[in-house]
Residue, then its C-alpha position, 0 to 999 in steps of 0.5 A: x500500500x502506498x509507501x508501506x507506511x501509509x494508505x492512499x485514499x484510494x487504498x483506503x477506500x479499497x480496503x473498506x469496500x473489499x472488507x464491508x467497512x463502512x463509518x457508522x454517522x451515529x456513532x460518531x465514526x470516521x476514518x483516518x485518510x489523510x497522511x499528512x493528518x497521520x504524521x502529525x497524530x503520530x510524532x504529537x503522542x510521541x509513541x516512539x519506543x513504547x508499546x501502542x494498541x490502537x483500539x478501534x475498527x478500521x483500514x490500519x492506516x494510523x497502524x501502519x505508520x506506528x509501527x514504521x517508527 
């Protein structure tokens, strides 16, 4: 996917679509897509080195970029 560290959002959409993934609007739910979004979350939680469980439905795209640190 992508550059193995994120998910395009075409990719994204792949995933979702080949999986039945879909946001649920009242339950608040929305996916992360944008990489540049990404980036940001992961470098301000200041993660590296500790051990992370991300909780949550979704395509891996903020998992990805984790586990690349």
């Amino acid at each position: 996917m992508g550059d193995g560290t994120s998910q395009s959002r075409s990719d994204n959409r792949r995933l979702k679509a080949s999986s039945g993934l879909a946001p649920k609007k009242q339950h608040g739910q929305k996916f992360l897509t944008d990489a540049n979004n990404v980036r940001k979350v992961a470098e301000v939680g200041s993660v590296d080195g500790a051990t992370v469980i991300e909780i949550g439905g979704g395509t891996g795209t903020f998992t990805s970029v984790l586990a690349a640190r």
